[in-house]
C-alpha positions in Angstrom: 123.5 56.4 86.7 120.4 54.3 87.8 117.2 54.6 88.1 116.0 56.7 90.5 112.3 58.1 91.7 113.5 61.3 93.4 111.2 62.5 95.9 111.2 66.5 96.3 111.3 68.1 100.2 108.8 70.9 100.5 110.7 72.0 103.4 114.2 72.1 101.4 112.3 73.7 98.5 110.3 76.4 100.4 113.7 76.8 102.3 115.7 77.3 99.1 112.9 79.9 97.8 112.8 82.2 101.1 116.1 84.0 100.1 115.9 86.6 97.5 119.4 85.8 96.3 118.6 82.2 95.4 115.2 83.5 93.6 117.5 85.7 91.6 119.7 82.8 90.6 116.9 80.6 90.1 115.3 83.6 87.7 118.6 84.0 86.2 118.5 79.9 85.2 115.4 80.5 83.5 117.5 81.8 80.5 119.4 78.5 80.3 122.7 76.9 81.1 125.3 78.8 82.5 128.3 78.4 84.5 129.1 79.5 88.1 131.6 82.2 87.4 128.7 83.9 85.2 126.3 83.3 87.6 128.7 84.9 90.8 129.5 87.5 88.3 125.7 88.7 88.4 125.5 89.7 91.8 127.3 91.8 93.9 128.7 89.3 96.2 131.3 86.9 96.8 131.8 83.6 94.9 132.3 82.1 97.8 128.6 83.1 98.9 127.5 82.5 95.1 128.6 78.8 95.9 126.7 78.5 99.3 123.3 79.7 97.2 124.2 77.0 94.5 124.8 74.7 96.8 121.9 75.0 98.7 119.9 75.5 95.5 121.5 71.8 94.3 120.6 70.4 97.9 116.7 71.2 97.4 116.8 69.9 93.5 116.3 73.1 92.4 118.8 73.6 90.1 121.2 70.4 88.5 125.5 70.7 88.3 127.4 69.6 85.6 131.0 69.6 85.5 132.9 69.8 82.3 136.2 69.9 82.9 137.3 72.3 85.7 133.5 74.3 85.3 130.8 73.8 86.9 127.5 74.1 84.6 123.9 75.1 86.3 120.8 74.2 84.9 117.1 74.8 86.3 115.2 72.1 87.3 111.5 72.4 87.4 110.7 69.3 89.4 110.6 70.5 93.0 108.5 73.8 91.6 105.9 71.9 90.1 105.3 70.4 93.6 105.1 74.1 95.1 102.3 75.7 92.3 100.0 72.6 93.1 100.3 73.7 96.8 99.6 77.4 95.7 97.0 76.1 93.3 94.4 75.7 96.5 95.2 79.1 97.8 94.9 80.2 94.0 91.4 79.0 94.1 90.4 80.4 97.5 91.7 83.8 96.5 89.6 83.9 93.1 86.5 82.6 94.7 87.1 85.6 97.5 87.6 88.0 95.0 84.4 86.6 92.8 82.3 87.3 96.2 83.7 90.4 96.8 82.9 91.7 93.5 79.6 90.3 93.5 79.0 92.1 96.9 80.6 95.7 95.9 78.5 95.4 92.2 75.6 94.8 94.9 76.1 97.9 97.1 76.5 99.8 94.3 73.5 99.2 92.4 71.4 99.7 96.0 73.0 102.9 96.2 72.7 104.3 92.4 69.0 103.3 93.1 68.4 105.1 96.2 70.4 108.1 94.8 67.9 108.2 92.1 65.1 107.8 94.2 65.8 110.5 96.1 66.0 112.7 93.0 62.5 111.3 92.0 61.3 112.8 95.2 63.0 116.1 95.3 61.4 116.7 91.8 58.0 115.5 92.2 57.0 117.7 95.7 54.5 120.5 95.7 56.2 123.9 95.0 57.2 125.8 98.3 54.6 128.2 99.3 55.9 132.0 100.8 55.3 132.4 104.6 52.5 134.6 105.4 54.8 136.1 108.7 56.5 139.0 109.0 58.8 140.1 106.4 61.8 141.6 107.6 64.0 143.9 106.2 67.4 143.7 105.0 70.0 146.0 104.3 
């Protein structure tokens, strides 16, 4: 095999993500080699269908195929994900510097209101006693 630079498609690799069932394989390639009839074997589909995820899983240069005699081996490969977090990396960063101001604001409101609900207490305690009308009393019974 030569040399080769290979260039990932964020469109083949966003693509390949969308489906829950390739996630699942990709998840399942985590734990390391295995071969396609284990992999089909996991889910509750068909291995024809299993072989259209791989497939399109291989096609995106998500996962690698190795075949040793008649199997087929799969094995993760990173590249193309790497390529993915340092897109998510910017929304990463917006998120936590939202969060940061919204926390910073709700810590705000909630120190203005602790300090007005104590202020109001300050003032209920400190008035003048209440003094008994002079008026007519009436009678109940």
């Amino acid at each position: 095999m030569r040399n080769q630079t290979v260039t990932y498609s964020p469109e083949a690799t966003f693509s390949a993500l969308a489906d829950p069932t390739r996630r699942a394989v990709l998840d399942l390639l985590r734990k390391g080699r295995q071969p396609a009839g284990q992999i089909a074997q996991a889910f509750p589909i068909s291995r024809p269908a299993i072989s259209k995820h791989l497939r399109l899983l291989r096609r995106a240069h998500l996962v690698n195929e190795q075949r040793e005699g008649r199997n087929r081996f799969y094995h993760l490969n990173p590249g193309p994900l790497k390529a993915v977090d340092s897109w998510l990396e910017q929304y990463r960063s917006f998120w936590s510097s939202s969060l940061s101001n919204l926390k910073a604001f709700v810590e705000a409101e909630y120190a203005k209101e602790i300090a007005a609900s104590r202020s109001s207490v300050r003032r209920r305690t400190h008035r003048a006693p209440h003094r008994k009308s002079k008026g007519k009393q009436r009678n109940v019974e």
